[in-house]
C-alpha positions in Angstrom: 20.8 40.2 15.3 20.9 42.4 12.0 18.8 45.1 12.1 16.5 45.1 8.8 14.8 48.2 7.9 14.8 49.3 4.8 12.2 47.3 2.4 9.0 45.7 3.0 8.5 42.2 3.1 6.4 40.3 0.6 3.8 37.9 1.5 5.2 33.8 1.2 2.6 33.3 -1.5 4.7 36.0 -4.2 7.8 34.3 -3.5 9.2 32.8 -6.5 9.0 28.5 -6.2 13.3 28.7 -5.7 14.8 30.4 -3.4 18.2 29.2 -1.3 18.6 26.7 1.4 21.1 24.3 3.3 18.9 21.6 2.2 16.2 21.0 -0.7 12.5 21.0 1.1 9.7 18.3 -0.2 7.5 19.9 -2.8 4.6 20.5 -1.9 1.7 18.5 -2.9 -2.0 19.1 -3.1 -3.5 16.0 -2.5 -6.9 14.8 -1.6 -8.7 14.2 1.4 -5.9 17.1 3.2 -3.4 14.7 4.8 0.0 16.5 6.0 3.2 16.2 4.2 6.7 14.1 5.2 8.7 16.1 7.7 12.5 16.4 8.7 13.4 16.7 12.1 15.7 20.0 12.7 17.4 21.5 16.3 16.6 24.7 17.4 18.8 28.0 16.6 19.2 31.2 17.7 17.0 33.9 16.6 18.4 36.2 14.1 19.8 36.6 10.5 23.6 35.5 12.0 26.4 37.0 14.0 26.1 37.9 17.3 22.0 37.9 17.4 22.3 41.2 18.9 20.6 43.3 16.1 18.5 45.8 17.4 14.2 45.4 17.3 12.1 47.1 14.8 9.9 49.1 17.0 6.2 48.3 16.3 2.6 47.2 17.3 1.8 43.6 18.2 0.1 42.3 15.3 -3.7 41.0 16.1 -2.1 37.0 15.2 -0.1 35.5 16.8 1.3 31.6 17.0 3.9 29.9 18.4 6.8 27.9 17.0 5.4 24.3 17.3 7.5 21.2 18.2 5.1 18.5 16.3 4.9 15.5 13.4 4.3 16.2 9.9 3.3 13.3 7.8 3.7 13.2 3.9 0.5 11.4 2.0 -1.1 11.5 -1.2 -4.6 10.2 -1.8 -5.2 8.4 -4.9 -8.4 6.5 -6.6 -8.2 2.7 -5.8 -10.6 -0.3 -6.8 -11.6 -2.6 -3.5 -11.5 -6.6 -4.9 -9.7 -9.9 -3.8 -6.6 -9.3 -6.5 -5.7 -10.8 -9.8 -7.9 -13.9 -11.3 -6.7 -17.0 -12.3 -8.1 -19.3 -14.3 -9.2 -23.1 -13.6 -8.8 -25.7 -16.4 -10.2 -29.0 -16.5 -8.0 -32.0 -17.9 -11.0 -34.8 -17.6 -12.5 -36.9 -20.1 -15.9 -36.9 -18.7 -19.2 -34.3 -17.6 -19.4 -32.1 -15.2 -21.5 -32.8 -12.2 -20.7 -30.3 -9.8 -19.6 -26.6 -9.2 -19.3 -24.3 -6.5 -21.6 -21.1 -6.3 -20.2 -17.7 -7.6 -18.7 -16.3 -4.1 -17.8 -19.6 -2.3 -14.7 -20.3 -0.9 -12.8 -23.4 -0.8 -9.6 -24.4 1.2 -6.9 -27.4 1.0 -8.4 -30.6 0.6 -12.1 -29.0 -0.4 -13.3 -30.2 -3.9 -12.9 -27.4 -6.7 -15.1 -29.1 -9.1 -16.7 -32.4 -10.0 -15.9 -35.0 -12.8 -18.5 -38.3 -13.3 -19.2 -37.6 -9.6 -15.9 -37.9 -8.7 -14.3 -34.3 -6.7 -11.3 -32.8 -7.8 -9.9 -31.4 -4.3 -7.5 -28.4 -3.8 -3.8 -28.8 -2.9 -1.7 -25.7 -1.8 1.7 -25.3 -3.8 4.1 -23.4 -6.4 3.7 -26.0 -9.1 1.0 -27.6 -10.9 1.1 -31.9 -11.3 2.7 -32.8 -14.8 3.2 -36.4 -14.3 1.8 -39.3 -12.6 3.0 -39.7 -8.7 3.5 -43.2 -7.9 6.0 -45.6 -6.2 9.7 -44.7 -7.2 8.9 -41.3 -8.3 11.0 -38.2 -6.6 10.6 -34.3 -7.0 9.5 -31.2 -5.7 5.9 -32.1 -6.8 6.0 -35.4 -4.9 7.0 -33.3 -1.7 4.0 -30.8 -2.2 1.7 -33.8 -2.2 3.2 -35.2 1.0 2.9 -31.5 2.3 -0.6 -31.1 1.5 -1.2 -34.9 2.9 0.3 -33.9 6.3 -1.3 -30.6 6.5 -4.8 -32.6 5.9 -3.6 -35.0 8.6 -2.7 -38.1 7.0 0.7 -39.4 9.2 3.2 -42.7 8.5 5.5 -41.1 6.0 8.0 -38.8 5.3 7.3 -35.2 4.2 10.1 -35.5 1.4 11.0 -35.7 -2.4 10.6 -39.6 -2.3 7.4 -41.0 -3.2 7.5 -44.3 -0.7 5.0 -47.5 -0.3 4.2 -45.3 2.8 3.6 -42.1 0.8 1.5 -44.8 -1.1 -0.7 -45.4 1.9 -1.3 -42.6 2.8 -2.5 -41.4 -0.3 -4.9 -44.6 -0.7 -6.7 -43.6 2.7 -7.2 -40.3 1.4 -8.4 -41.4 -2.3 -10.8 -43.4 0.3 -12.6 -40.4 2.4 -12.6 -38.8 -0.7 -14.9 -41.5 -2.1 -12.7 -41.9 -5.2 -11.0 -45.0 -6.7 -8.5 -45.7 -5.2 -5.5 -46.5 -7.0 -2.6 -45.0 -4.8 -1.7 -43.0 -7.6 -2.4 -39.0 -8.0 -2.8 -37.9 -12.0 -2.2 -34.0 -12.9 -6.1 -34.5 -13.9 -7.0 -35.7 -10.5 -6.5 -32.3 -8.4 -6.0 -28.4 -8.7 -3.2 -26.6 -7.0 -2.9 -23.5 -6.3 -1.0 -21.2 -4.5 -4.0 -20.9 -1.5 -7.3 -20.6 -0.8 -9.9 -19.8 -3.8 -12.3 -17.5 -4.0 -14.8 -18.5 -7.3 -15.3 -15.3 -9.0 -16.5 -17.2 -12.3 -18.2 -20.2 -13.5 -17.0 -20.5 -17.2 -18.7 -24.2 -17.4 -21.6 -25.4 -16.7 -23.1 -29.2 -15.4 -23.1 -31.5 -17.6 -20.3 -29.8 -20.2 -17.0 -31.7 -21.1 -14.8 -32.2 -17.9 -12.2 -30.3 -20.1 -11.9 -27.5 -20.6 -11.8 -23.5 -18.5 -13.8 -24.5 -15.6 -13.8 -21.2 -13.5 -12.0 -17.9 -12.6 -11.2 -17.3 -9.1 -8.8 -14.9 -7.2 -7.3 -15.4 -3.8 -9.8 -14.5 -0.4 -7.8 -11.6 1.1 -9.3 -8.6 0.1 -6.8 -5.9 -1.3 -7.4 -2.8 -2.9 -5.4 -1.9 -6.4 -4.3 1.5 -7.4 -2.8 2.7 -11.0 -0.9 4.7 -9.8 1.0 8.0 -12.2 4.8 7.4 -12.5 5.2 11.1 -11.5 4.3 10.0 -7.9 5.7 6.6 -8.2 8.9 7.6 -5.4 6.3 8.3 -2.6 5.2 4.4 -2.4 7.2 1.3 -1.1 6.3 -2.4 0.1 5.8 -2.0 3.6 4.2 1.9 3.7 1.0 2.4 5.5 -2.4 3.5 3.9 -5.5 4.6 4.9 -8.7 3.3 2.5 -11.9 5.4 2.5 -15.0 3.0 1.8 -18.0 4.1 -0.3 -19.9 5.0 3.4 -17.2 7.1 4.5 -16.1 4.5 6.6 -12.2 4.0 6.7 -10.0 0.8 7.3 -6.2 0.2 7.8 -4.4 -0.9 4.4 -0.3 -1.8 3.8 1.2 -1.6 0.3 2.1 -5.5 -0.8 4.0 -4.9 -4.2 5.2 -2.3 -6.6 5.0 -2.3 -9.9 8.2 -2.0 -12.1 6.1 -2.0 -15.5 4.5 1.4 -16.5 1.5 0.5 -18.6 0.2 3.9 -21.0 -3.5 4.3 -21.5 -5.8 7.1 -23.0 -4.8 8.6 -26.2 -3.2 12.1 -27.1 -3.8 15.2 -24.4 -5.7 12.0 -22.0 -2.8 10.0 -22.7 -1.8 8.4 -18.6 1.1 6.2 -17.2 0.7 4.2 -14.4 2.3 1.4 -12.5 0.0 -1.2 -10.5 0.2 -0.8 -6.9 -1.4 -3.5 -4.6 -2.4 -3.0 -1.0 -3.4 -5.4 1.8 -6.8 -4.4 3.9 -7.5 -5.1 7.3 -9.8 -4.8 9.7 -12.7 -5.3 7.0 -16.3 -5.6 8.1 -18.0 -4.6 5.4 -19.9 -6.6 2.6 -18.0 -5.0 -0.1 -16.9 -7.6 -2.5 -15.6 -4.8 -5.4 -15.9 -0.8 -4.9 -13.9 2.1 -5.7 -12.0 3.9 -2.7 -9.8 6.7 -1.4 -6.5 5.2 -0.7 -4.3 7.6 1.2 -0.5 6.3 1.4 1.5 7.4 3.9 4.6 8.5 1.9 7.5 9.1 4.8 6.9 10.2 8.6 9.2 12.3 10.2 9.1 13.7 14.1 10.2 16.1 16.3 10.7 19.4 13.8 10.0 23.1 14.7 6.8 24.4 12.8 4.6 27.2 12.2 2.0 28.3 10.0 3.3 28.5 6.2 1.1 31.9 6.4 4.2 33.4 8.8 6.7 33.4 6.4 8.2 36.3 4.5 10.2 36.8 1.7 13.2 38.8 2.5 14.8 41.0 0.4 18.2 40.1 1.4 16.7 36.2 -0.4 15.3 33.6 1.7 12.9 33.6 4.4 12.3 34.9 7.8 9.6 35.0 10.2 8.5 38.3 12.4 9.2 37.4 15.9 7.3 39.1 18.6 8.5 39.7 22.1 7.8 42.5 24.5 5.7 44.5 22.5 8.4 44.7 19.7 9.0 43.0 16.2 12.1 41.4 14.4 12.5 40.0 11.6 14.2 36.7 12.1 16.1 34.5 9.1 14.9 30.7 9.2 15.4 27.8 6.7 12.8 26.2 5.2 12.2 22.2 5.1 8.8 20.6 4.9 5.5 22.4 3.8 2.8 20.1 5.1 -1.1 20.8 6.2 -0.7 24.0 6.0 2.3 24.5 8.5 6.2 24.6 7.5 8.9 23.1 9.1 11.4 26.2 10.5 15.1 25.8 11.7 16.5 29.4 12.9 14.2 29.7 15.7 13.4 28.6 19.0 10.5 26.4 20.4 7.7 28.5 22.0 9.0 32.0 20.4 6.0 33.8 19.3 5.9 35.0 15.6 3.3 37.0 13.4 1.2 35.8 10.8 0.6 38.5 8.6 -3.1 39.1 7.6 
């Protein structure tokens, strides 16, 4: 090992922000609520600055801290303000002539088959699907829409037909016993008026109507019922989230719960004006494991960026600047110091990843 004598080393906080290395190391982040950054995993070398590692010790006293090199996990986060709610609202329109007679309470949810709203007493139920009714479905008449029906029939448990784009005298049927339990007319026919489809269960968030207004008309706003938190997120951090990363959402009480990032945004929206001026992109993300009664709140959302195990570690506050460039640790064995060369990789919770020396060697950390 090279023997290095002749200048002091400076403390890893007055070394300028580049310095060389075989590989670029994540930028450190200070982020909220101090979650570790992403780490990559490295093998361990022999201790030295190169050659022959047979350099000889600089004589000195054992400093009063020590560590040791650490095999461990560092994790990359960032923790960013989110707003707790049930996701985007859509909007309701009635296509009746007619009054209102009933409507659900603010809150309520309602599933396939459940009525939405009321018309002259008669319900207006709720089919799943990707495509509102535009026409009439009768005998004779084929599509993708008559299939939904016949999917939404089945799923409700109405049998004797096909689930298929044909609309068939058993389609017919089956759609007469329903009119039937419903306690509508029944006809055998389904009108674009006559139901709401939507892509799932309804949450109302809105009454926009009231009993005993026009059957036409908005009706109610409503948003989906699985509770999702939504983060504007700054397009400077916009490459540390994916669909499919992991999150971490603090609740007003302190209280956490498990989250997973559902959808990206590709559109950066601007807001604020001059100096205040922000762009974000909308980032959606799924909670679970949700117990308590907050229907809208605003939360910690830490995302778990990238994961990475198995790397060598130690304290960022054992690293020196060397004057030769680059870094190095002091290694202490036997009563002796030497300064040893490392690479640098991921800064993260206060520890940096290290590939130049060995699991368990002991090194300083300067005071």
């Amino acid at each position: 090992m090279t023997q290095v004598t002749e200048k002091p080393k400076e403390a890893a906080s007055e070394v300028p922000a580049s310095r060389p290395r075989r590989r670029r190391p994540l930028r450190v982040v200070a982020w909220a609520g101090g979650v570790a950054l992403l780490a990559a995993a490295v093998a361990a070398a022999a201790i030295g600055f190169g050659g022959d590692g047979s350099g000889t010790a600089v004589a000195a006293r054992t400093p009063a801290a020590t560590v040791k090199v650490v095999r461990t996990t560092l994790t990359e986060t960032k923790t960013v303000d989110g707003t707790l709610g049930y996701g985007d609202t859509i909007t309701v329109t009635g296509k009746s002539q007619g009054t209102i007679t009933w409507l659900p309470s603010e809150g309520a949810t309602i599933t396939r088959g459940k009525a939405v709203y009321s018309v002259d007493a008669d319900r207006r139920p709720l089919l799943y699907g990707g495509m509102p009714l535009y026409r009439v479905l009768k005998d004779g008449v084929e599509g993708e829409d008559v299939e939904m029906l016949e999917r939404n029939l089945a799923k409700l448990g109405y049998t004797g037909f096909d689930v298929d784009r044909e609309f068939t005298w058993a389609t017919r049927e089956a759609v007469e016993e329903w009119q039937e339990d419903l306690g509508l007319e029944v006809t055998g026919k389904v009108r674009p008026a006559d139901v709401v489809v939507e892509s799932g269960p309804l949450r109302v968030a809105d009454l926009k109507t009231t009993l005993g207004a026009s059957g036409a008309g908005p009706v109610l706003t409503a948003t989906g019922t699985t509770r999702q938190v939504l983060v504007n997120l700054d397009v400077a951090d916009a490459h540390l989230v994916k669909k499919g990363l992991r999150a971490t959402i603090e609740l007003p009480d302190g209280s956490t719960v498990k989250g997973r990032i559902t959808s990206v945004g590709k559109v950066a929206t601007e807001s604020g004006t001059g100096g205040d001026a922000t762009t974000t992109i909308e980032v959606k993300v799924s909670v679970s494991g949700l117990k308590k009664p907050f229907d809208s709140a605003p939360v910690d959302v830490t995302i778990v960026a990238a994961q990475r195990e198995n790397v060598l570690a130690v304290p960022v506050g054992a690293l020196l600047a060397l004057s030769e460039g680059g870094y190095g640790v002091q290694v202490v064995a036997g009563g002796t110091t030497q300064y040893a060369a490392v690479e640098v990789g991921m800064f993260a919770d206060g520890k940096v990843e290290v590939d130049g020396v060995q699991e368990g060697t002991t090194v300083a950390v300067p005071k």
